[in-house]
C-alpha positions in Angstrom: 89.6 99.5 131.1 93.2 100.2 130.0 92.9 97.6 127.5 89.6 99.4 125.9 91.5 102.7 126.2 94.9 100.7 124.2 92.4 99.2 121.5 90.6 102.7 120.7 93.4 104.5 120.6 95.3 101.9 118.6 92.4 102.1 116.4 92.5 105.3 116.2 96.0 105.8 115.0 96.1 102.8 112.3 92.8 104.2 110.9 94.2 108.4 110.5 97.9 107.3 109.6 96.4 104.2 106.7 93.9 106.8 105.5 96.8 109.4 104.8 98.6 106.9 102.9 95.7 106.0 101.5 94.6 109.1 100.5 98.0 109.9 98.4 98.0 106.1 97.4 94.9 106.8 95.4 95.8 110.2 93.8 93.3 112.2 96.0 96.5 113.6 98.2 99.9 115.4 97.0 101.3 116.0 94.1 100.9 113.7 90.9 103.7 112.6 88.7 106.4 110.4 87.9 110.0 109.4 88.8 112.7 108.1 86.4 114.6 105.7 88.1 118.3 106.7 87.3 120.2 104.7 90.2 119.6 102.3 93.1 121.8 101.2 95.7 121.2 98.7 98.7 121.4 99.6 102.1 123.1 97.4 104.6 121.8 98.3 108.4 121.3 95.7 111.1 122.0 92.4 108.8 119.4 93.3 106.3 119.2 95.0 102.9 117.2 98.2 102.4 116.7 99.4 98.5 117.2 103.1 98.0 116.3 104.3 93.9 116.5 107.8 92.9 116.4 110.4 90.0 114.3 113.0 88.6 110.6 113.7 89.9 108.5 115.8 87.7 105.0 116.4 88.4 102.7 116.1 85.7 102.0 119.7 85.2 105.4 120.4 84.8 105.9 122.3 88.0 107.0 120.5 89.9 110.9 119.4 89.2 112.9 117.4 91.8 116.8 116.1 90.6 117.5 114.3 93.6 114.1 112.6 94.2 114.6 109.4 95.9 112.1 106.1 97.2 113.3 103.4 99.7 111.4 100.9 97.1 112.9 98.5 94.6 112.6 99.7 90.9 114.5 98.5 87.9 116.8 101.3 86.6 115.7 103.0 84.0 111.7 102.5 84.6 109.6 105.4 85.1 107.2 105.2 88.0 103.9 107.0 88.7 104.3 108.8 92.6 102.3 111.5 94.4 104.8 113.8 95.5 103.4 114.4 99.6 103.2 116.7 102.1 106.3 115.7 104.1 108.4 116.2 100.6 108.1 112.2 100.5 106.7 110.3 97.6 104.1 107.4 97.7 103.8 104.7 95.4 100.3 105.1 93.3 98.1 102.4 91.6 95.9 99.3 92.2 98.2 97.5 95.0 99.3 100.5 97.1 95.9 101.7 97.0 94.5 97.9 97.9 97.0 97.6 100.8 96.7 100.8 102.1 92.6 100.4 102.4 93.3 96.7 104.0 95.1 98.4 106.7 92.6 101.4 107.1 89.8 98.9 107.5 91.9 97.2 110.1 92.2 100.4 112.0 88.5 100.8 111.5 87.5 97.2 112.9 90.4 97.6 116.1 88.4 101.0 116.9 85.2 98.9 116.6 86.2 96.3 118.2 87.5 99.4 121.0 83.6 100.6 120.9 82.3 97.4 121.3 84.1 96.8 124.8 83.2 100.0 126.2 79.4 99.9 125.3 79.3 96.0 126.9 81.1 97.1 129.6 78.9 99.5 130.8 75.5 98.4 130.3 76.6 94.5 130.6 74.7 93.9 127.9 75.3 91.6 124.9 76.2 93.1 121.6 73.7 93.7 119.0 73.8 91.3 116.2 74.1 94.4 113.8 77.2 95.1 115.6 78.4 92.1 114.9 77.6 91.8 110.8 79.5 95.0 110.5 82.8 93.6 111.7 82.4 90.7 110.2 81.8 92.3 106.6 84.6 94.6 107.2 86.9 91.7 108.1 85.8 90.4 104.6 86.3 93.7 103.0 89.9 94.0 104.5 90.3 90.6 103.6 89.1 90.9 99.9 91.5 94.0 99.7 94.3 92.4 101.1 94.3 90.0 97.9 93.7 92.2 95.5 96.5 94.1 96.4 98.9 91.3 96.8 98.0 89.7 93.7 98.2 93.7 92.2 101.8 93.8 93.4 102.8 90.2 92.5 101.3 91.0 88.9 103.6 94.4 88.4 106.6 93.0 90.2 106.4 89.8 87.7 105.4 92.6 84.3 108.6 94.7 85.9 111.1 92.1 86.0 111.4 92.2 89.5 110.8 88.7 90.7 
């Protein structure tokens, strides 16, 4: 039972907190606009290396103006970036591989929660699962899957166009 309980919960949790990200990832959250990248330093903490860029966030309507904007992400000095500026006063990386990612963990979330759902309903009727049960989580597996890639070859594609790799 406590393992049902971990599972939806879990679910539960990756699904809201990937949908969030999600939601900014895609433009329909925060605040759009863009960041010019005017410094970037490396973080040393435990033996690894953290990238902090910053500079000067201006939303697209011109509202918005932020001098000492910063993103723990690696950006080439100099580039301007698209971000939705979010409700924390964070910013989130926009376009096709954020977005990708972002719905690859969502749909993870969803199929844990399923997966969550499933256990409880067999538990207590001791019944096998319906075969339409099954179909979902296997096409959401292949929709998380198919997301995944797109994403990563997304990100590969404007790490290689940005000089980063």
């Amino acid at each position: 039972m406590l393992l049902i309980v971990g599972l939806l919960a879990a679910g539960a949790a990756l699904t809201w907190f990937a949908g969030a990200h999600l939601a900014y990832a895609t433009g329909l959250a925060g605040t759009p606009g863009h960041l010019r990248v005017e410094t970037c330093v490396w973080e040393h903490v435990g033996g690894h290396r953290y990238p902090h860029c910053s500079g000067i966030f201006r939303s697209s309507d011109g509202t918005v103006v932020k001098p000492e904007a910063t993103i723990d992400t690696r950006l080439p000095v100099g580039s301007t970036v698209a971000l939705q500026l979010t409700a924390s006063g964070g910013y989130a990386q926009t376009g096709v591989a954020a977005s990708c990612g972002w719905l690859a963990i969502s749909l993870l979330g969803l199929m844990v929660l399923l997966i969550g759902i499933l256990a409880a309903c067999s538990k207590a009727s001791e019944r096998r699962v319906a075969r339409s049960w099954l179909v979902l989580l296997g096409s959401l597996s292949a929709v998380m899957l198919l997301s995944a890639l797109v994403g990563g070859v997304a990100g590969m594609t404007e790490a290689f166009r940005e000089g980063g790799m």
